[in-house]
PADREN-710710 format. One line per field, with one value per residue (C-alpha): residue number from 1; x, y, z. Coordinates in nm, 2 decimals, padded with zeros to 4 digits, always signed. Layout:
N
rolo	(NUM ...)
u	(X ...)
v	(Y ...)
w	(Z ...)
***
This chain:
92
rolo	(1 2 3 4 5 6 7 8 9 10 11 12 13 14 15 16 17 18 19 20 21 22 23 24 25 26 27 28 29 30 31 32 33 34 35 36 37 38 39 40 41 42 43 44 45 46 47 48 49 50 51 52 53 54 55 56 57 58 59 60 61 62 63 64 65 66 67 68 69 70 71 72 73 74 75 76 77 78 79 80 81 82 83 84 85 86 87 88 89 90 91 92)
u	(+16.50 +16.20 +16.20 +15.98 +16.16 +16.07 +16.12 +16.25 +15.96 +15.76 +15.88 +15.88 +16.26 +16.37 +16.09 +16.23 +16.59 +16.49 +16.34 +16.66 +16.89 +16.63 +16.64 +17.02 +17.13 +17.19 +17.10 +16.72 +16.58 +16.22 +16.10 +15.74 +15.66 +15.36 +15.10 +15.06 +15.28 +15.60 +15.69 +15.86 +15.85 +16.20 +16.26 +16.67 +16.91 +17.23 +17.41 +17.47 +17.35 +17.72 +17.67 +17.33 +17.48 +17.72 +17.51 +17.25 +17.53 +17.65 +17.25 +17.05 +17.24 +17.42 +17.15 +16.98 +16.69 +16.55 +16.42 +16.38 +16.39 +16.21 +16.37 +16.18 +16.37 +16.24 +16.25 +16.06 +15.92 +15.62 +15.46 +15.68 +15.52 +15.33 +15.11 +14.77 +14.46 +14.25 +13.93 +13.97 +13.66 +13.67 +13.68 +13.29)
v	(+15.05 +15.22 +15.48 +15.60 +15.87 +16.05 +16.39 +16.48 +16.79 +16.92 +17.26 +17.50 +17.51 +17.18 +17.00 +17.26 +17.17 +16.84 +16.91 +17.05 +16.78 +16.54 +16.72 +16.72 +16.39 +16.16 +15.84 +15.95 +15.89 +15.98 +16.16 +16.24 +16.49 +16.28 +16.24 +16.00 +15.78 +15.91 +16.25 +16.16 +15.80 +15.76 +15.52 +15.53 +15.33 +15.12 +14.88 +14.68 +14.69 +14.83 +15.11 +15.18 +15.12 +15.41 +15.63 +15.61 +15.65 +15.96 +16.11 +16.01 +15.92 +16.30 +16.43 +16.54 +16.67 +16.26 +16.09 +15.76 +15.60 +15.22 +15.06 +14.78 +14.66 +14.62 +14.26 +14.28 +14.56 +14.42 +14.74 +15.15 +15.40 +15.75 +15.76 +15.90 +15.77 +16.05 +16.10 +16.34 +16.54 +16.62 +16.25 +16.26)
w	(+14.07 +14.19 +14.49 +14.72 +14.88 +15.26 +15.34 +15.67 +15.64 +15.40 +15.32 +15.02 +15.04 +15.10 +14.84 +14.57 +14.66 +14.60 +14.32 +14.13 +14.27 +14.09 +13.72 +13.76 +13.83 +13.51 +13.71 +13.81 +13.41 +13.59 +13.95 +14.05 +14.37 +14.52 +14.80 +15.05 +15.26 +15.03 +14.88 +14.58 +14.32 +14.15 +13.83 +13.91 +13.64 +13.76 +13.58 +13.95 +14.29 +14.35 +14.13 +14.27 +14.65 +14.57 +14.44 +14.73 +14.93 +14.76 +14.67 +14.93 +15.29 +15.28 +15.19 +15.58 +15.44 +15.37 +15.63 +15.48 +15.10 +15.03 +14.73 +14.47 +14.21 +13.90 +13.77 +13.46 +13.30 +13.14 +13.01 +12.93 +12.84 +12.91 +12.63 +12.74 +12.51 +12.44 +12.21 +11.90 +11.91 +11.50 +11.49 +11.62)
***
């Protein structure tokens, strides 16, 4: 599944909390802080919408400091990766 994931507020404290509780949980494999109408993407893993029900039970409906979360599951991953193309200048 994919995340987009609502603050309640933007504050240093709470976006760093967040922060951690993202690095530390095994089922978030990737978390990016972004801009725009969400704070923070989520790729989250779950081997069933039951597993993933009570774990966004347990991570994100105690959790006081989100105001909202918008979920898209991932049907197909057609392309993976993070590999950025970049030019070798000695290859000039």
């Amino acid at each position: 599944m994919l995340l987009l994931v609502t603050l309640e507020r933007e504050r240093a404290d709470i976006i760093d909390r967040f922060k951690r509780d993202i690095k530390s949980s095994l089922e978030i494999a990737t978390g990016f802080y972004i801009t725009g109408d969400a704070d923070f993407l989520l790729y989250i893993t779950a081997r069933s919408m039951e597993e993933y029900e009570q774990y966004t039970r347990r991570f994100f409906y105690e959790n006081r400091d989100i105001k909202s979360i918008k979920t898209m599951v991932v049907v197909d991953r057609v392309k993976a990766g993070f590999a950025i193309p970049i030019d070798d200048p000695e290859d000039d």
